[in-house]
KOLMI-931829 format. One line per 8 residues: number of its first residue (from 1); their letters; for each residue x, z, y of C-alpha. Coordinates in steps of 0.05 Angstrom, whole numbers. Layout:
! residues N
NUM> A> X/Z/Y; ...;
***
This chain:
! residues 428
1> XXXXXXXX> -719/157/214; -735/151/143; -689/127/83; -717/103/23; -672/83/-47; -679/37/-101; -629/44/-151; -599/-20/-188;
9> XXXXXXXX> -556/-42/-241; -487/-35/-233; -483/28/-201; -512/-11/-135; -572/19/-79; -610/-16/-32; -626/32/28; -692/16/64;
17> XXXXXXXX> -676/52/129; -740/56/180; -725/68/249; -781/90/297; -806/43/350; -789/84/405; -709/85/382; -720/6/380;
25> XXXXXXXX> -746/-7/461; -695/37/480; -639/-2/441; -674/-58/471; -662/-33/547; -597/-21/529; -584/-99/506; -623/-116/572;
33> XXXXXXXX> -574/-68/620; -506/-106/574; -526/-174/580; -570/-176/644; -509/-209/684; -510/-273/649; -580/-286/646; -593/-347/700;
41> XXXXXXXX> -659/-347/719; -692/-391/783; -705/-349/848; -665/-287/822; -583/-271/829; -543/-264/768; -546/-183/744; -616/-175/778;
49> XXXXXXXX> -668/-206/744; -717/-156/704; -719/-151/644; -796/-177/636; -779/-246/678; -726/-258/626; -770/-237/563; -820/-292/598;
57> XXXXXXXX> -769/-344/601; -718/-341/540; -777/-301/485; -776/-223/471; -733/-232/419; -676/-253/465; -650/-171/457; -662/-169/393;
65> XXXXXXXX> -583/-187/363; -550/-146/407; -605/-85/396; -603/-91/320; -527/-88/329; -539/-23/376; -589/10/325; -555/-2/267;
73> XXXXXXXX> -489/22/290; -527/87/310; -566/98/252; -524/76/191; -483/139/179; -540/182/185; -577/147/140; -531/135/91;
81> XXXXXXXX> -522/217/90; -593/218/92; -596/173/27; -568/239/-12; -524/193/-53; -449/179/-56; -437/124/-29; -366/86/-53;
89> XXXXXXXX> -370/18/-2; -379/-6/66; -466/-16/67; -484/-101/68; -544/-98/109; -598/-148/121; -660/-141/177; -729/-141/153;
97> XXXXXXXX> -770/-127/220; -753/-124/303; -807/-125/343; -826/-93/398; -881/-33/392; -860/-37/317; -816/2/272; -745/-18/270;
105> XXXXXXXX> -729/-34/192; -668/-54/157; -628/-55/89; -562/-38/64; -542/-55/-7; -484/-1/-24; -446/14/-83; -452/82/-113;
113> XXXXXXXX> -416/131/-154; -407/105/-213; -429/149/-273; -365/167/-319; -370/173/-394; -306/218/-408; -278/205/-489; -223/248/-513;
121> XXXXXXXX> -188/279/-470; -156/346/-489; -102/345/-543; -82/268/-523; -28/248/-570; 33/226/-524; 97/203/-538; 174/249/-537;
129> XXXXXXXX> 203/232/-470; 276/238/-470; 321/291/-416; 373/283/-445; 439/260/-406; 497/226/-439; 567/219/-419; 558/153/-404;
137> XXXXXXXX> 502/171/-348; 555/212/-315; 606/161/-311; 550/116/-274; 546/164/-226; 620/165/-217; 629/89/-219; 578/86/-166;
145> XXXXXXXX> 607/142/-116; 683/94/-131; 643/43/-100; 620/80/-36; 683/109/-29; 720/47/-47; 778/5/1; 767/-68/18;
153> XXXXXXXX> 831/-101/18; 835/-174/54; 876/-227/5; 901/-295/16; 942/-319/-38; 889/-333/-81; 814/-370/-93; 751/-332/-96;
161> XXXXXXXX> 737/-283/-152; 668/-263/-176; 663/-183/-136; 691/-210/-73; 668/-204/-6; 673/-272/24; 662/-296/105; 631/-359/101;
169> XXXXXXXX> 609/-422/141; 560/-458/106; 503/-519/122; 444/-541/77; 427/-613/74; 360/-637/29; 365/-710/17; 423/-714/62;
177> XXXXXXXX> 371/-679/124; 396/-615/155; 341/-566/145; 319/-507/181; 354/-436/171; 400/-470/121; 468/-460/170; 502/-400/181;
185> XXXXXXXX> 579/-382/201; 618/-333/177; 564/-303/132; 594/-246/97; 571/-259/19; 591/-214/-38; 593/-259/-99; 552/-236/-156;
193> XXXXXXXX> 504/-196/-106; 453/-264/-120; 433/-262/-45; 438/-333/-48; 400/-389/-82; 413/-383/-166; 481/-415/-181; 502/-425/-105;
201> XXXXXXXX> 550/-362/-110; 576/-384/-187; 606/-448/-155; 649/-412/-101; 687/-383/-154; 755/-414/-143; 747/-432/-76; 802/-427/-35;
209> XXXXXXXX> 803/-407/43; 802/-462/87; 790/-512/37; 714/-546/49; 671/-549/-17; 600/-577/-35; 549/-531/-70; 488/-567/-108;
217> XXXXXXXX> 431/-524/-125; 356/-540/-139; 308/-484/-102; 263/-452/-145; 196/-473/-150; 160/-401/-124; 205/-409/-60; 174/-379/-1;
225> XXXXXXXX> 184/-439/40; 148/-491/11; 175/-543/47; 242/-522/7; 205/-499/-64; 239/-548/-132; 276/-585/-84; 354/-605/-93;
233> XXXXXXXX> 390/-589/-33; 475/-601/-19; 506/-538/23; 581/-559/52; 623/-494/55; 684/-465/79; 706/-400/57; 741/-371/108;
241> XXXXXXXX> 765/-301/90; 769/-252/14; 771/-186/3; 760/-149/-49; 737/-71/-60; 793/-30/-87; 770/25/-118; 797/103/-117;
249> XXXXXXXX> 832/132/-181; 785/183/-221; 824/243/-208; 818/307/-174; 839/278/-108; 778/223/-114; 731/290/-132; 755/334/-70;
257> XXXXXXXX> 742/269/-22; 674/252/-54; 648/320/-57; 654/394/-46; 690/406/-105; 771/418/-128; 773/387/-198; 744/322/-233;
265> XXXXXXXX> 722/368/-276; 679/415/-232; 645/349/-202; 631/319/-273; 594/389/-280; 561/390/-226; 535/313/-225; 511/324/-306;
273> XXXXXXXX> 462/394/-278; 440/351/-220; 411/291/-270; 384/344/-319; 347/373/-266; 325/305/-242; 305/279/-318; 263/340/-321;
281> XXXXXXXX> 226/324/-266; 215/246/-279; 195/277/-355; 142/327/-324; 121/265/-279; 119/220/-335; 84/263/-394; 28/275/-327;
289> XXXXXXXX> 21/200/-318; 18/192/-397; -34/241/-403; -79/215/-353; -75/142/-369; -103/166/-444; -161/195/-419; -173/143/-373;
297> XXXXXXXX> -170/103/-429; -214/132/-472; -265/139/-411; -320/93/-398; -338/66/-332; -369/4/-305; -335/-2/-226; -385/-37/-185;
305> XXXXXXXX> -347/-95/-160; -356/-71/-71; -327/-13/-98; -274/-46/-128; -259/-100/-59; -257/-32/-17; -206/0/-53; -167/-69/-43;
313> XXXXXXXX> -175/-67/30; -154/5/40; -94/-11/-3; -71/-74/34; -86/-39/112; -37/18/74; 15/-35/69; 9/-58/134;
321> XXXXXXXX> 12/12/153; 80/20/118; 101/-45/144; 88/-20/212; 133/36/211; 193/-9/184; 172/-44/249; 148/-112/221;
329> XXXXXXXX> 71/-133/232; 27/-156/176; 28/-226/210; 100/-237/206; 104/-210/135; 57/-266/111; 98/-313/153; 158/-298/126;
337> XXXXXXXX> 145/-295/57; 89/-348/56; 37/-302/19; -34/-305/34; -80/-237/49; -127/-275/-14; -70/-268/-47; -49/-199/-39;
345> XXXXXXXX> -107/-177/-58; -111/-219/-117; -34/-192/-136; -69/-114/-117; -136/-117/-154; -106/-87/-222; -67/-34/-191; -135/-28/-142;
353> XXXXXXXX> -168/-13/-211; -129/34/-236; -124/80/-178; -209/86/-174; -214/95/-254; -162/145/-241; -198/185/-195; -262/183/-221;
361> XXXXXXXX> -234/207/-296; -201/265/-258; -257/285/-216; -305/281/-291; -248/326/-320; -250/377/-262; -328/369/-263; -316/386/-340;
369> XXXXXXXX> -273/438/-347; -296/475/-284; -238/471/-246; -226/505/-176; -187/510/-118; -159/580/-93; -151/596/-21; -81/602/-44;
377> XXXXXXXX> -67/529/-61; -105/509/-2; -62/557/41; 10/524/3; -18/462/24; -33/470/93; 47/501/95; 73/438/66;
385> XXXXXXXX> 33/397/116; 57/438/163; 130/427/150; 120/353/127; 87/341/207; 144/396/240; 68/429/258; 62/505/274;
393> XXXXXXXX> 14/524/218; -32/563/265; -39/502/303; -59/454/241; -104/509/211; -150/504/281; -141/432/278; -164/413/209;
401> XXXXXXXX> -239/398/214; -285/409/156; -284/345/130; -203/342/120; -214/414/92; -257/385/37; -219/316/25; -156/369/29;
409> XXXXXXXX> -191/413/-35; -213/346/-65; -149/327/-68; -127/391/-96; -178/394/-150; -153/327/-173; -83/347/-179; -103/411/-217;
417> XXXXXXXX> -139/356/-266; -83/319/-275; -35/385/-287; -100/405/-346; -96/342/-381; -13/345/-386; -21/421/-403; -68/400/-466;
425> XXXX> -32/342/-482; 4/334/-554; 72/313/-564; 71/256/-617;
***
């Protein structure tokens, strides 16, 4: 096989890949042997008519889809690791020749590597990032652990309040039409929460139990059913039960229940260290991400656009990965919220953007500054896999092939880019 390039603008190839003739009559046979069974011809049973009667009747080049299909699925990796280039997008490819006693040949336009022009990059000015945590942070925390540990107490002798949780019966009418999914019966609703339609859970506010009500709201315009999206709709209600949350007293009683300490005090302590230690952190994560994005900006690169639609596609098939494990399919996620997979990856391609630019700025940086990966990195990594997949580490060492090895160090080498750049940066 032989692999020619031709470089082109944009950071684009086109492979000329030349596969011998002997490759092509056997890929040929092969098409014969696959679709033999449904070739009719006069005289001969289905499955058993040679291959040369059916050549005669139909043309030679009846074999010739399914045999480019065979060859080319054979052939492209090779060639495109042949090609000695790095290749960044799925290959488009086009047939110039099949025919038989002749060399197979093909190309595959592919998007390359692009070249990255790094600007300033050490010494990035960024700005102060604030740790610090004020009393009022802490009493967040505390408000919010009330709440968890907070009693709901049923009333009766009075209408709805905004905090309540409410049961209610409710039916949606659109030009006096029931519509569908607009019923429901005793639908527990905490007023305020905006679960509802904008302004629906503003107008049970006085409600009383037992006492039926109409709601008039107008749904907004980006509403995922668009049957239902800037129309007016009427919902009759009936609120049949309150309650409202009451909440523990901040002592040290409240502090011994909510945690492992004795005193108010000791948990006010302990809830302050745990957000300092937490600020830190997000600061560390957020001087890293402020560093990076500098150089990045201040790099130039020109992202061939199959480059670009690839890293779309691997990011929406990651979604539908995640959405997977929460156990919804990609199909019923579009359903329900009436997006489009155009869309998406409309809604993606920025972020898309980012992430590549990202990389390839890091990767320049490493390139740059000659940074490495030590055994010992690579061996912490492999331990956190380890415990991340509950995997004896003997066991993932022997199963990690070469190739995860290398995207493992890649990876690696990237991360020790990103720690450079924050190491050099510049407080402003």
């Amino acid at each position: 096989m032989n692999v020619s390039v031709e470089k082109q603008e944009g950071s684009m190839a086109l492979l000329t890949i030349e596969v011998e003739a002997e490759k092509l009559e056997k890929a040929i046979e092969e098409a014969y042997q696959k679709d033999k069974s449904k070739m009719s011809v006069p005289g001969f049973r289905k499955g058993k008519v040679p291959r040369r009667m059916i050549e005669k009747m139909y043309g030679p080049e009846v074999f010739y889809d399914r045999a480019s299909d065979i060859l080319i699925r054979e052939t492209i990796e090779e060639a495109c690791d042949q090609s000695g280039e790095e290749i960044v997008s799925s290959p488009v490819v086009d047939i110039e020749q099949i025919e038989k006693g002749r060399p197979f040949i093909y190309t595959a336009s592919v998007a390359l590597k692009p070249p990255v022009k790094l600007g300033e990059y050490k010494g990035v000015v960024i700005d102060k990032i604030s740790t610090e945590v004020t009393d009022e942070d802490v009493d967040e925390v505390l408000e919010r652990e009330r709440r968890k540990n907070a009693r709901q107490i049923t009333v009766t002798d009075r209408p709805v309040q905004d905090g309540d949780t409410i049961l209610l019966d409710f039916e949606g009418f659109v030009d006096g039409v029931p519509f569908e999914g607009g019923k429901g019966g005793d639908y527990s609703l905490k007023i305020g929460s905006g679960s509802f339609i904008p302004g629906f859970e503003d107008q049970l506010i006085g409600q009383k139990i037992g006492e039926e009500c109409e709601i008039h709201v107008t749904f907004p315009e980006d509403y995922h059913a668009e049957d239902l999206a800037g129309k007016d709709a009427t919902f009759k209600c009936m609120v049949n039960e309150i309650k409202y949350d009451e909440l523990p007293e901040l002592d040290d009683d409240f502090a011994s229940d909510a945690s492992e300490f004795e005193t108010l005090e000791e948990y006010k302590a302990d809830i302050r260290k745990n957000l300092e230690e937490r600020r830190e952190k997000e600061a560390r994560e957020a001087w890293e991400e402020a560093a990076v994005s500098a150089a990045v900006e201040n790099a130039e690169i020109e992202i061939p656009g199959p480059m670009l639609e690839a890293q779309k596609e691997r990011m929406l098939n990651e979604f539908a990965q995640r959405l997977m494990y929460q156990g919804m399919s990609f199909d019923q996620y579009v359903q329900h919220t009436g997006a489009t997979r155009e869309k998406m990856m409309e809604q993606i391609e920025p972020q898309a953007e980012t992430r590549i630019r990202s990389r390839l700025v890091l990767e320049a940086v490493a390139e740059a500054e000659k940074l490495e990966v030590t055994d010992e990195q690579y061996e912490e990594e492999l331990k956190t896999m380890a415990e991340a997949y509950g995997q004896d580490i003997e066991k993932l060492r022997e199963d990690v092939t070469e190739d995860v090895a290398k995207m493992i160090r890649d990876d690696l080498k990237i991360r020790n880019a990103a720690e450079f750049l924050a190491e050099n940066a510049v407080e402003k």
